[in-house]
SEFIZA-3560 file (N, C-alpha, C; in Angstrom, 3 decimals):
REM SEFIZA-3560
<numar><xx>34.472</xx><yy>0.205</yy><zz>-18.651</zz><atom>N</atom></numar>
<numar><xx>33.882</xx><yy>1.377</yy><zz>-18.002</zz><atom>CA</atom></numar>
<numar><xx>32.386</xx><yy>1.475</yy><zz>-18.337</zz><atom>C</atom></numar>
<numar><xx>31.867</xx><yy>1.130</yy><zz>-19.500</zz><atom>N</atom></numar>
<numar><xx>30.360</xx><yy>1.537</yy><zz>-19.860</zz><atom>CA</atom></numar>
<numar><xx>29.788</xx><yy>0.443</yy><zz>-19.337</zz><atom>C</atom></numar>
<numar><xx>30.483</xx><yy>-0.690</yy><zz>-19.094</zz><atom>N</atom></numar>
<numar><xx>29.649</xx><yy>-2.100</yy><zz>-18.429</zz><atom>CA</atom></numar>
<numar><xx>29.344</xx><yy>-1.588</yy><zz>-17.017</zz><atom>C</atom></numar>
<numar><xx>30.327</xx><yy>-1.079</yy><zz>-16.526</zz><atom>N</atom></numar>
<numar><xx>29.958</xx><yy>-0.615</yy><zz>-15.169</zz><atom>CA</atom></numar>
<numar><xx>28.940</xx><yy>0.021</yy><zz>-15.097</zz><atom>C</atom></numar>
<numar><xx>28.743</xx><yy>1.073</yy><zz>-16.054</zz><atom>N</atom></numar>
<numar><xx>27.885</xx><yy>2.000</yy><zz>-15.365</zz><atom>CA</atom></numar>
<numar><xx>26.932</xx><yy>1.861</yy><zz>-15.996</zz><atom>C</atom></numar>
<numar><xx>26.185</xx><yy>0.920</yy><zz>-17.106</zz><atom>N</atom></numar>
<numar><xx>25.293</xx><yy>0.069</yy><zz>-16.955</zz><atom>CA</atom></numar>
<numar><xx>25.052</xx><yy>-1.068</yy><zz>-15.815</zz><atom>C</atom></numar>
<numar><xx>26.097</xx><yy>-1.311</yy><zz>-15.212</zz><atom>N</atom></numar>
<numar><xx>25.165</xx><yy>-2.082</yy><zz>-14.320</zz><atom>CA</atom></numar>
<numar><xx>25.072</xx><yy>-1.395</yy><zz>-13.097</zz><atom>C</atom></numar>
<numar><xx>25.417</xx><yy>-0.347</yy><zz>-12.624</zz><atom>N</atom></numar>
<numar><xx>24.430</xx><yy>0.660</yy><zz>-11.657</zz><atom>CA</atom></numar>
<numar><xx>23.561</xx><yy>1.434</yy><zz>-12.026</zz><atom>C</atom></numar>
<numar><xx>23.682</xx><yy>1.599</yy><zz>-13.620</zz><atom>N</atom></numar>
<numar><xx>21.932</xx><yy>2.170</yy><zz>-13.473</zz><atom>CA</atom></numar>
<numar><xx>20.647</xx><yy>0.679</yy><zz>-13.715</zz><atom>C</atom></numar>
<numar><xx>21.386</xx><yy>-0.818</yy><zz>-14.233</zz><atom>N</atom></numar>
<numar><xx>20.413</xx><yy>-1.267</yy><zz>-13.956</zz><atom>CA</atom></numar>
<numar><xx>20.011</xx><yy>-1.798</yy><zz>-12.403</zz><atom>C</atom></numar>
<numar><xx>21.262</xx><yy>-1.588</yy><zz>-11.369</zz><atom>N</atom></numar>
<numar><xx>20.605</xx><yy>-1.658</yy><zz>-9.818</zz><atom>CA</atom></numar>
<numar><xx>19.904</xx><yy>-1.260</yy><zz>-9.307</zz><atom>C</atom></numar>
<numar><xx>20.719</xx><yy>0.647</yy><zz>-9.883</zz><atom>N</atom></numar>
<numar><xx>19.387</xx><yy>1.419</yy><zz>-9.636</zz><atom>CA</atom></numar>
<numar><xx>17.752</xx><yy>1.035</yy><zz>-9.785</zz><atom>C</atom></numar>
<numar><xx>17.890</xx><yy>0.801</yy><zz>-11.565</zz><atom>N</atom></numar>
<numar><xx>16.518</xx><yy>0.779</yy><zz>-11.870</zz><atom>CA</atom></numar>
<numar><xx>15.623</xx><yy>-0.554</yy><zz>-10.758</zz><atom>C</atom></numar>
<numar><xx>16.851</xx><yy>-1.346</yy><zz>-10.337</zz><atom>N</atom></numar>
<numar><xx>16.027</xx><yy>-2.591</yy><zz>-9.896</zz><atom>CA</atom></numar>
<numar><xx>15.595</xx><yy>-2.102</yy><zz>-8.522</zz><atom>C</atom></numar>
<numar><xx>16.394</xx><yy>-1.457</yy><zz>-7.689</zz><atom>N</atom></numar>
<numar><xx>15.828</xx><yy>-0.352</yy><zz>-6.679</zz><atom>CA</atom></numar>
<numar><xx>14.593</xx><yy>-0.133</yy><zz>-6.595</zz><atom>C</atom></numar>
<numar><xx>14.517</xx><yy>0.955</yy><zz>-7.753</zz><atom>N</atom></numar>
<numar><xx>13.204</xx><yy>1.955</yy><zz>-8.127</zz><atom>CA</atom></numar>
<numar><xx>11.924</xx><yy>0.578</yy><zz>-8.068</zz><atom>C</atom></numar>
<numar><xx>12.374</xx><yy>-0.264</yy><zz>-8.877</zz><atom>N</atom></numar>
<numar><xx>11.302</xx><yy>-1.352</yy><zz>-8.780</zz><atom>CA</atom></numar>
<numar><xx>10.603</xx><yy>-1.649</yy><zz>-8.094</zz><atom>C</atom></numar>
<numar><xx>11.864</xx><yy>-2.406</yy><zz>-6.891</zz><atom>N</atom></numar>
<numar><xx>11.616</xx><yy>-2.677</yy><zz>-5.649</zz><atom>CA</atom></numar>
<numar><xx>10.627</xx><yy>-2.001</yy><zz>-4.814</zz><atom>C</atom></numar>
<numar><xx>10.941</xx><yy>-0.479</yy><zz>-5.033</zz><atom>N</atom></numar>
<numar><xx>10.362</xx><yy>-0.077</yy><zz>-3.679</zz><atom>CA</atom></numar>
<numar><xx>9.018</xx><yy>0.439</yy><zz>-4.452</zz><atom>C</atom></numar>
<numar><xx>8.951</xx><yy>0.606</yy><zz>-5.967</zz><atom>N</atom></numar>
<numar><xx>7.904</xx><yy>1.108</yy><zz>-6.369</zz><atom>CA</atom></numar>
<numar><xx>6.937</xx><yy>-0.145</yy><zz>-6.167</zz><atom>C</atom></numar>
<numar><xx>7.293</xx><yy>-1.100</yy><zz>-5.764</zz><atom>N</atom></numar>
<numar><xx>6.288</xx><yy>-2.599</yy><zz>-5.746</zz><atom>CA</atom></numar>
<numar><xx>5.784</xx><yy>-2.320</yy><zz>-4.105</zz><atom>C</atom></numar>
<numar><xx>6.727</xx><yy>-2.117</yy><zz>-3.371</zz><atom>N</atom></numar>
<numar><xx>6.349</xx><yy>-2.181</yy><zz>-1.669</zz><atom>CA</atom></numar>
<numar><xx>5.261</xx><yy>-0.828</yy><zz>-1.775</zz><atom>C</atom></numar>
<numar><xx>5.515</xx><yy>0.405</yy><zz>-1.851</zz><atom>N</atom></numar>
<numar><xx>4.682</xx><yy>1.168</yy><zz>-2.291</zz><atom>CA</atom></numar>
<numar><xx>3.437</xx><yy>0.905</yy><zz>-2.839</zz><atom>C</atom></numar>
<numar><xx>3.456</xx><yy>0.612</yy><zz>-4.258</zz><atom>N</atom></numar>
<numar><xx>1.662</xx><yy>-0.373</yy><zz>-4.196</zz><atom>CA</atom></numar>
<numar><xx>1.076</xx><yy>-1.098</yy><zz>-3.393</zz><atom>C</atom></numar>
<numar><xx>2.152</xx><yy>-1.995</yy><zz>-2.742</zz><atom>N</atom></numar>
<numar><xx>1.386</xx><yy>-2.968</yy><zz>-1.501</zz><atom>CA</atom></numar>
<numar><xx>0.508</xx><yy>-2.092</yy><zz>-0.503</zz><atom>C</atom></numar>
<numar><xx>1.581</xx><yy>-1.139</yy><zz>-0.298</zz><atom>N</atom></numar>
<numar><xx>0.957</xx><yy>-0.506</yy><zz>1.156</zz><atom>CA</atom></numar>
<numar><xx>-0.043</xx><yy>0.367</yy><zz>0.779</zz><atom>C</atom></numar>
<numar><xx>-0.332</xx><yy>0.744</yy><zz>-0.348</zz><atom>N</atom></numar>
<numar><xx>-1.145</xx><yy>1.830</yy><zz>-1.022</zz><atom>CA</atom></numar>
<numar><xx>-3.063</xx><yy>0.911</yy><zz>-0.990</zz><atom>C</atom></numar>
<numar><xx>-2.353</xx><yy>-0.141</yy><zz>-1.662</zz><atom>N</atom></numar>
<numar><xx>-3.597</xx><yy>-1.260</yy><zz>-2.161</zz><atom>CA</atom></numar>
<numar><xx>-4.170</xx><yy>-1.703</yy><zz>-0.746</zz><atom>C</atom></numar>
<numar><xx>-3.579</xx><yy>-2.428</yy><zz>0.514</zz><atom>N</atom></numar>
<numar><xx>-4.111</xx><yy>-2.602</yy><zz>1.842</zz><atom>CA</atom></numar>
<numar><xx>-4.287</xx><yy>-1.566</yy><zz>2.541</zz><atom>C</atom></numar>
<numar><xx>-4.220</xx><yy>0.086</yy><zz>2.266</zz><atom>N</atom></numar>
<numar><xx>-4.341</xx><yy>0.775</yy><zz>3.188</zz><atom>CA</atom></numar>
<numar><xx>-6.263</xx><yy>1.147</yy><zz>2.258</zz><atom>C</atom></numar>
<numar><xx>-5.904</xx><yy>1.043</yy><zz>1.104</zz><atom>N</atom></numar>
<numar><xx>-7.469</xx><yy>1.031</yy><zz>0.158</zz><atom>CA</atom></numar>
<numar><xx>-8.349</xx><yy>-0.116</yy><zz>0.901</zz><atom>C</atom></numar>
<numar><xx>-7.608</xx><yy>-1.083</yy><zz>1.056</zz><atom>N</atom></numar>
<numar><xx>-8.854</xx><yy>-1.963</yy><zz>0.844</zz><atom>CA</atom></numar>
<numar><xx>-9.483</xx><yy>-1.605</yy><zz>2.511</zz><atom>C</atom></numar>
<numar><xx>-8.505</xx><yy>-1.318</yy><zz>3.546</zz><atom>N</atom></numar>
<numar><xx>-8.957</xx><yy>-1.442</yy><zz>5.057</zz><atom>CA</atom></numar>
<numar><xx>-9.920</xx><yy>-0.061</yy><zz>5.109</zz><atom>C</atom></numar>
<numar><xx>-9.738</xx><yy>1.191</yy><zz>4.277</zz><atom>N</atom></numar>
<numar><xx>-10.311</xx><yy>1.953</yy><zz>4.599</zz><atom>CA</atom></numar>
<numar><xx>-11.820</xx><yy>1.667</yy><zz>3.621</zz><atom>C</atom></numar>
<numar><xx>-12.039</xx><yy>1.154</yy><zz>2.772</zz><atom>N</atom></numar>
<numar><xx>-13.135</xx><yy>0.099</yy><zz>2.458</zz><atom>CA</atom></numar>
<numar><xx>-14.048</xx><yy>-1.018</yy><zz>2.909</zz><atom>C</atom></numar>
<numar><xx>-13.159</xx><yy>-1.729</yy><zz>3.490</zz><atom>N</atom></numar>
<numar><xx>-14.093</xx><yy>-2.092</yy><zz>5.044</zz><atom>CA</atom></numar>
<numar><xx>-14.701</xx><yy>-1.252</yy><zz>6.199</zz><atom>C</atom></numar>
<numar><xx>-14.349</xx><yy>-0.350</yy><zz>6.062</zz><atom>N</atom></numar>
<numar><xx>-14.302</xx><yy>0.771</yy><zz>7.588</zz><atom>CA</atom></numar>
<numar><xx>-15.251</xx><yy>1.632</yy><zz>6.559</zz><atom>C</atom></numar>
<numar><xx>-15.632</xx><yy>1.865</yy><zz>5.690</zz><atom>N</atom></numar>
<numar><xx>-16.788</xx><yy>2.358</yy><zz>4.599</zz><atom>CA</atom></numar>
<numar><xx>-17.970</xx><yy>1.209</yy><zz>4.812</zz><atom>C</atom></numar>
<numar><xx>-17.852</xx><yy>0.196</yy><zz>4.268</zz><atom>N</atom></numar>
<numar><xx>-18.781</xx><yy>-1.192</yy><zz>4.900</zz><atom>CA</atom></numar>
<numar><xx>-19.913</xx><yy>-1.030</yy><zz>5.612</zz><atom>C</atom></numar>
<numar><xx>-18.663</xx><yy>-1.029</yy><zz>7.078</zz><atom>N</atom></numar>
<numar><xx>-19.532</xx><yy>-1.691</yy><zz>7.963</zz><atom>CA</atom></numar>
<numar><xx>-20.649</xx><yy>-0.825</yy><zz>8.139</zz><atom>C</atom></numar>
<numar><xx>-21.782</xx><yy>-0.938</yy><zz>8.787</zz><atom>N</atom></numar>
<numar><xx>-22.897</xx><yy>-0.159</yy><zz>9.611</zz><atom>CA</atom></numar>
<numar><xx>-22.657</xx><yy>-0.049</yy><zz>10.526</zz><atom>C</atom></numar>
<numar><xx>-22.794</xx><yy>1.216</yy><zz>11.321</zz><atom>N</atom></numar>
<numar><xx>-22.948</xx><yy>1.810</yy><zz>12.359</zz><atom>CA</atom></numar>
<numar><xx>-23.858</xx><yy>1.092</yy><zz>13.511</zz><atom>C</atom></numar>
<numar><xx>-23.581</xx><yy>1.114</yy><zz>14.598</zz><atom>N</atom></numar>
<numar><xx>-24.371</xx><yy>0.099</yy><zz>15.446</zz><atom>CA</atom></numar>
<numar><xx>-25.247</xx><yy>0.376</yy><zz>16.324</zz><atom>C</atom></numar>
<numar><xx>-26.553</xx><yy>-0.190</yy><zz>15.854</zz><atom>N</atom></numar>
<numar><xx>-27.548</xx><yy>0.540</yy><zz>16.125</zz><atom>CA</atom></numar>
<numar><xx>-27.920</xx><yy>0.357</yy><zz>17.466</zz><atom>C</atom></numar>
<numar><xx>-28.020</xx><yy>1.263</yy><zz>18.549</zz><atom>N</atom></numar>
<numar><xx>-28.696</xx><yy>1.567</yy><zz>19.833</zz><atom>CA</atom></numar>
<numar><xx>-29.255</xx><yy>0.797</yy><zz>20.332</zz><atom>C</atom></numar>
<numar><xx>-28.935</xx><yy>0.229</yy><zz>21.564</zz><atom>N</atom></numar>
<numar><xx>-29.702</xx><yy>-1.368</yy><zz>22.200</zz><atom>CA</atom></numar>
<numar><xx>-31.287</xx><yy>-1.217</yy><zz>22.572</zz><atom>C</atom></numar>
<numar><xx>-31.785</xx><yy>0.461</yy><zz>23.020</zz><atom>N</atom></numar>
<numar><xx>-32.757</xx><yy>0.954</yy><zz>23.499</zz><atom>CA</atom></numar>
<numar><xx>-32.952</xx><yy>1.903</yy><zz>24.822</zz><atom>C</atom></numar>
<numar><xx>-33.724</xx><yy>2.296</yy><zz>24.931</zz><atom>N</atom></numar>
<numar><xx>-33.684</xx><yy>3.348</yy><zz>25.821</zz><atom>CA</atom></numar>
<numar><xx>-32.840</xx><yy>2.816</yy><zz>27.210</zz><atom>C</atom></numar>
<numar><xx>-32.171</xx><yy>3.885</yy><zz>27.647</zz><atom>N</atom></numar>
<numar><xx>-31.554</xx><yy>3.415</yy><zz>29.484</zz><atom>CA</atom></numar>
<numar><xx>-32.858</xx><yy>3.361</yy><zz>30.082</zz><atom>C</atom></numar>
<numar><xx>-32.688</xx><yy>2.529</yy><zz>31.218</zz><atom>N</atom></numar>
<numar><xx>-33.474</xx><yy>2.375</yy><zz>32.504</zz><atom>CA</atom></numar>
<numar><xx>-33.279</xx><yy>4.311</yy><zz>33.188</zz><atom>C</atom></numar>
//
């Protein structure tokens, strides 16, 4: 009985892992894209219209 329910809380914990890892991913590329989009320069005006 205690083997068991050590090994659903270590599934659990491997769970929590899991998704706490996908979570950083999406955290870290949503940083870095809104860091490029900080970057770039604004684009400067070709010149007056005709």
């Amino acid at each position: 009985m205690f083997s068991m329910v050590l090994t659903w809380v270590g599934a659990l914990l491997g769970l929590v892992l899991l998704i706490a890892m996908a979570a950083g991913t999406f955290v870290v590329d949503f940083d870095d894209r809104l860091q490029e989009r900080r970057s770039k320069k604004p684009a400067e005006p070709a010149g007056p219209l005709p």
